[in-house]
N, C-alpha and C positions, 0 to 999 in steps of 0.2 A: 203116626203117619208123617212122612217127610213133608217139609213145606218146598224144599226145592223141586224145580219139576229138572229131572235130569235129561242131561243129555243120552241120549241112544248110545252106547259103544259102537255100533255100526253106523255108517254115515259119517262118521265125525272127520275122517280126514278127506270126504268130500264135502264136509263144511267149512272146512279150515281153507281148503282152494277155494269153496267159492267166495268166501269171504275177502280172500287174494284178489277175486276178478271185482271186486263191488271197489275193493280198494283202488286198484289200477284204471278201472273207468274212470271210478269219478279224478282220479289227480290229471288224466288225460283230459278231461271232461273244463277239469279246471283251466289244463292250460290252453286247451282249443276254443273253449266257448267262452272264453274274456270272464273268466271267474265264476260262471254259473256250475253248483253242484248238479249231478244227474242223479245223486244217490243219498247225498246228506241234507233233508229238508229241511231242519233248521239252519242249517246254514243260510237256505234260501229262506227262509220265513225272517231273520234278522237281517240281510242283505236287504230285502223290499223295504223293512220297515227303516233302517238306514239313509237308503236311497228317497223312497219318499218324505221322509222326515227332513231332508236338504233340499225338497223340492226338486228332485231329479229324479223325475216321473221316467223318463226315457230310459236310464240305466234301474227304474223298478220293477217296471211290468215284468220282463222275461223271468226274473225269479218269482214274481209274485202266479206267474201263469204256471210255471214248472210245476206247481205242489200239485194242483189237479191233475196232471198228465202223470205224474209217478203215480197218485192214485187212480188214476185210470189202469196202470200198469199193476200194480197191487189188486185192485179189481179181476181183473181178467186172470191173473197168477192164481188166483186165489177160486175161480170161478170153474177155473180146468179142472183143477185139483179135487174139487170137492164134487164136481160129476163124474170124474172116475180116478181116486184115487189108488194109482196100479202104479208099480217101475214104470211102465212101458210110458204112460202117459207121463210121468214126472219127465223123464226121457225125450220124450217131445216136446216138451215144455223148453226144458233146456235148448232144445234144437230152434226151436223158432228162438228164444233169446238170442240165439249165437246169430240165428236170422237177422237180427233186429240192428245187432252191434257189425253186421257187417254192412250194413245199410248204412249206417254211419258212418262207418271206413269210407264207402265211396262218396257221402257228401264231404267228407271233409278234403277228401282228392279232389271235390268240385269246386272245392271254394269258400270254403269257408274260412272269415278273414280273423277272428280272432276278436270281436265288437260285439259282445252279447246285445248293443243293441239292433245289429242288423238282423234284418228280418230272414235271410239267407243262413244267417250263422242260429238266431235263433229255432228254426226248423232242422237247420243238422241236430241242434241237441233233441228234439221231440223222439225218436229212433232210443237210445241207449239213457231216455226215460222212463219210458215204458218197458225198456228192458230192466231197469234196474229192479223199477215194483216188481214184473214178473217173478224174479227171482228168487225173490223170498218167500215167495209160494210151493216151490218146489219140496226140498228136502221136509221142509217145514209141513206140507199137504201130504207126507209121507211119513209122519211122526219118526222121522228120522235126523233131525234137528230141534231145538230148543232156541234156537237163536237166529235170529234175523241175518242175512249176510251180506247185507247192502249200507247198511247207518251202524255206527258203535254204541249211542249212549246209553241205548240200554244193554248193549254187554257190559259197557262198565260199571252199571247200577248194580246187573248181576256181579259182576267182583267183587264188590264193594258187600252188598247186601249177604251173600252165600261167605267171603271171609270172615266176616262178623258172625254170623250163624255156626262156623269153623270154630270159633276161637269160644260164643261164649251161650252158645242155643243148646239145645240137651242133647245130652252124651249119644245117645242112639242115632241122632241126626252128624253127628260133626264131621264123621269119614265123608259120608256123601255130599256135605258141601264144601267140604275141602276140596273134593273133585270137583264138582261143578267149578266152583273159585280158579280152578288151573286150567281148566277148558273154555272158560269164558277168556282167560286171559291168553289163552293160545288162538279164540279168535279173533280177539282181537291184537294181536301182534298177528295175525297174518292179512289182516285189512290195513293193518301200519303197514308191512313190509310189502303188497302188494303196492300200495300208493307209491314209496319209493323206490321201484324197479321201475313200474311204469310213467314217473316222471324220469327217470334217468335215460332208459331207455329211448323214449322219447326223443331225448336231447342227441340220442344216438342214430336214432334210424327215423324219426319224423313219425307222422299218422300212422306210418305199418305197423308203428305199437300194436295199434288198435286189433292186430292178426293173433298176437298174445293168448289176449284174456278168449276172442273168439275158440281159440284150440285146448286153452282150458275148459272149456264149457264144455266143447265135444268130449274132452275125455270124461269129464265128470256124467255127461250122458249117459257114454257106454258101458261106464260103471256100473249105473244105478239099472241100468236095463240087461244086465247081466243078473241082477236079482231076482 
């Protein structure tokens, strides 16, 4: 019996976008909330210990607050999903995330200055944290993903772990991790290439970035509620 858990054939290039959208928030994420990830909690979990370790309590807290509220957001993704795991509902899932990250669009037209320590800027990021967790619930609550579409380092453990099993695990198993190994790595090249559209972007049309990754979401909806 294989030790990979494979990816779905179906689904997969609605994981590869949402993986795109987890990418683009968060570098948007980066650059509107003064360096706070919305979607990479190690980042935040090393930025608090950083910051407080210099005694700059004030640039700690908001990363150190962030990790609860994604999992608050993973919580609740995950809490949909598993009362009624249907397209329809994956589908509304998605639709309130796309809710959640346009709620942010208009705090960040409100005002938000770009100081993860202010309290203004830190409450536009709370919205597309809880979006982020959501998300992972979805395809994933749907045994139609294998993989998280919001954080990479465990796609790349899978690369890593499934090429190795490629190259030198038993012959019966090696096709199938050689796939998984190329799908892991497809997505995460599209949580890389979503990061840099949406920081370039950005630099092109400001927060209506943030319109983007919302209209991917919608389409990945209608997708999965077409099933």
């Amino acid at each position: 019996m294989s030790t990979a858990a494979p990816q779905p054939r179906a689904g997969f290039s609605e994981t590869c976008l949402l993986a795109s959208v987890g990418g683009s928030v968060d570098a948007i994420g980066v650059i509107t909330l003064g360096g706070l990830f919305v979607s990479h909690m190690s980042g935040n979990t090393a930025a608090q210990g950083v910051f407080f370790g210099q005694g700059q309590w004030w640039l700690a807290w908001p990363h150190l607050v962030a990790v609860p509220i994604f999992l608050l957001g993973l919580f609740l993704g995950y809490l949909l999903m598993e009362r009624a795991p249907t397209p329809r509902q994956c589908a509304g899932v998605l639709v309130l995330e796309a809710g959640l990250l346009f709620l942010f669009f208009i705090l960040l037209l409100l005002g938000a200055d770009y100081r993860v320590e202010n309290p203004w800027t830190f409450l536009t990021a709370v919205p597309p944290l809880i979006a982020m967790g959501i998300q992972n619930a979805t395809l994933r609550g749907l045994k139609l993903s294998a993989f998280p579409s919001t954080y990479v380092t465990g796609v790349l453990d899978t690369v890593g772990r499934t090429f190795a099993k490629a190259i030198a695990g038993k012959a019966e198993e090696r096709a199938e991790n050689a796939l998984m190994a190329r799908r892991a790595a497809l997505v995460w090249t599209s949580y890389a290439l979503g990061a840099i559209a949406g920081s370039a972007i950005f630099f092109g049309i400001g927060k209506w970035v943030v319109l983007f990754p919302i209209t991917s979401l919608l389409a990945v909806a209608w997708s999965v509620a077409r099933r």
